[in-house]
N, C-alpha and C positions, 0 to 999 in steps of 0.2 A: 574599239571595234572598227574594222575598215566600214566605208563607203563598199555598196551590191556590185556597183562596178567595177571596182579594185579588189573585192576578193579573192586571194591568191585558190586556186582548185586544187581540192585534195581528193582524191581516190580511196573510198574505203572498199577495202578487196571484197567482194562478194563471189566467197568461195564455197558458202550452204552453212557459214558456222551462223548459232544465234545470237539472238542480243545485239544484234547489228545496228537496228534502228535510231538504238539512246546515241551511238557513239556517230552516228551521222548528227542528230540532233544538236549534242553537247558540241561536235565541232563548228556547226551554222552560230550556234551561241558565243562560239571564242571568236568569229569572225571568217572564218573558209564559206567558200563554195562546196558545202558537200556533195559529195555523190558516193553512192552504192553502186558498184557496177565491173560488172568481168570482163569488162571489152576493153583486148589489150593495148589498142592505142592509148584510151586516155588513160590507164592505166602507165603507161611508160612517161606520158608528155606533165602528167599532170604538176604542180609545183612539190606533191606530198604525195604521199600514200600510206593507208593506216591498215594496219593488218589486227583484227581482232582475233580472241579466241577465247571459247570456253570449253567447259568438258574434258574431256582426254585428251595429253600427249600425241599418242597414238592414232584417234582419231582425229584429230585438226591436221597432223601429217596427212595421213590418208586422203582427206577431201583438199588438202592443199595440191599433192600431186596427182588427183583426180582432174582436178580442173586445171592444173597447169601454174598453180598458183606461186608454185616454188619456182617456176622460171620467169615468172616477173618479177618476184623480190629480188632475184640475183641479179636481172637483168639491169632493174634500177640503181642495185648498189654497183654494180660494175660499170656503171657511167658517173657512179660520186653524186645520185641521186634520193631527197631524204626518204627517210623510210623510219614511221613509227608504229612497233608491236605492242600490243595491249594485252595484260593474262598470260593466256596460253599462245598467244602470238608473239609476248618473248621468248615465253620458253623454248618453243620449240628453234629459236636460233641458236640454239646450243648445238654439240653435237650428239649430244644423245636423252636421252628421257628413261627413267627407268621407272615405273609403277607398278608395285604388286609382282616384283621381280622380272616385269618385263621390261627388257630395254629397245626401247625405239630408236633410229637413227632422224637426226634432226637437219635442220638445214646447216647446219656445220659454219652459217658466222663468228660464232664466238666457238672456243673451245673449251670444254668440261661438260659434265651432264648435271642433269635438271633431276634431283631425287624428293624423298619425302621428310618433311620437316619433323626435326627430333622436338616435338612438343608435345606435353602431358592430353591436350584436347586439339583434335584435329577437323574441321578445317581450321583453320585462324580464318575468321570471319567478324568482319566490322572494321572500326576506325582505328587507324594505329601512326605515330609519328614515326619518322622516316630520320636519318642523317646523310642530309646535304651532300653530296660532293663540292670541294672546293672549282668555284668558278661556272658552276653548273646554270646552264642557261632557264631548261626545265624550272626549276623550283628558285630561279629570281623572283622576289618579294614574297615567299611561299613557304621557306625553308620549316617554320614552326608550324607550319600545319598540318592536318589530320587527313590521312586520303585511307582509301574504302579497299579494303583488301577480302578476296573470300576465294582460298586454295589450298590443300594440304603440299603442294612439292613446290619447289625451287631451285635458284640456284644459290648453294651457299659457298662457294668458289667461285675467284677468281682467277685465271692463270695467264692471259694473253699476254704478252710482251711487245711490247710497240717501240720501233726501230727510229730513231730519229732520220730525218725533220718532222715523221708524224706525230701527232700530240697525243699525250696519255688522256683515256679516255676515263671520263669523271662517272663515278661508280655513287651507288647512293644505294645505304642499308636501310634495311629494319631487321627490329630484334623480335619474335615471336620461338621463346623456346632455344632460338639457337639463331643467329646471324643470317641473314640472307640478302640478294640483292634485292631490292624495290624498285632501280632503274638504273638504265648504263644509257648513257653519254656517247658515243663513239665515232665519230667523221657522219657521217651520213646517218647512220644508222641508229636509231634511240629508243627506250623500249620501257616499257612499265610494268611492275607486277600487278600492280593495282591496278580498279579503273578507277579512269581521270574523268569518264561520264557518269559514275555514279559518289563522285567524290565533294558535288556543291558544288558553291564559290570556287575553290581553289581547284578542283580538278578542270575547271573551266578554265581560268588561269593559265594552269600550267599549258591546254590545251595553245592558250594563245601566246604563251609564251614560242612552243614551238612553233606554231605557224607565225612567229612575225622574224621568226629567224630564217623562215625559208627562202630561197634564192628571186624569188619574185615579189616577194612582199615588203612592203613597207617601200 
């Protein structure tokens, strides 16, 4: 854990979604400066920025581009600025979301859509093990551990094609019913199905695993 003085500043977007609180918390425990807050400077300058989400596809878009929330994440990513989604704060970096036959349009980071998981009981709710991506910073010293999953939809594709000299971004399953991502890797951008604030030890971990990879830390 850094020194109060040297903690790198993360930004958790407060865009009206809940459950905000734990993941400002769990970040102060992996070592950040948390803050909750919609105010878009610190929101662009910060070292991080964590994008939560629970509830609906559809609505976490909705209050995302209510408050303008989709043009800070882009804005961050299109300065090679990090940016970590949580829940429904990955999913919705797909391009599209489809629940109950409705398809939402997402923020269009990754391409494929986010559907509902082919499993005999739905949500998948509780602890489930994960597979690694090879080299995967996220899940350094972590890869056997259990993190805290509670969603019926995903994404269970991958398709993005990354062009060299950029590097292939490290993808990380779990099996509930049918394949799915549990976390992607990707230049700036990183994202979780689980929460890592309600995941223990190791979701703290991972927490700090990403923040000691950020560009001010350490």
């Amino acid at each position: 854990m850094t020194d109060a003085a040297t903690r790198p500043l993360v930004a958790v977007l407060d865009y009206g979604s809940g459950n905000v609180h734990s993941a400002v918390k769990a970040l102060a425990a992996a070592g950040a400066d948390a803050r909750l807050t919609a105010d878009r400077g610190l929101i662009h300058d910060a070292a991080g920025l964590v994008v939560p989400g629970v509830g609906a596809f559809r609505a976490v878009m909705e209050a995302l581009r209510a408050s303008r929330g989709d043009e800070a994440i882009e804005r961050r990513l299109a300065g090679g600025r990090p940016v970590l989604g949580i829940c429904v704060g990955m999913q919705v970096l797909f391009e599209h979301g489809v629940e109950r036959g409705e398809e939402t349009e997402g923020l269009g980071e990754w391409p494929g859509a986010v559907t509902e998981l082919d499993a005999p009981v739905l949500p998948h709710m509780g602890w489930n093990t994960v597979r690694a991506g090879e080299g995967s910073v996220l899940f350094d010293g972590i890869a056997d551990e259990r993190f805290y999953f509670v969603h019926s939809y995903g994404a269970q594709h991958w398709s993005l094609e990354v062009m060299r000299p950029f590097r292939e971004p490290v993808l990380t399953w779990c099996d509930y019913g049918t394949p799915f991502l549990a976390a992607v890797e990707n230049g700036p951008l990183s994202a979780t199905q689980f929460h890592p604030e309600k995941s223990g030890a190791a979701g703290i971990r991972l927490l700090g695993n990403w923040i000691s990879a950020l560009p001010s830390a350490g």
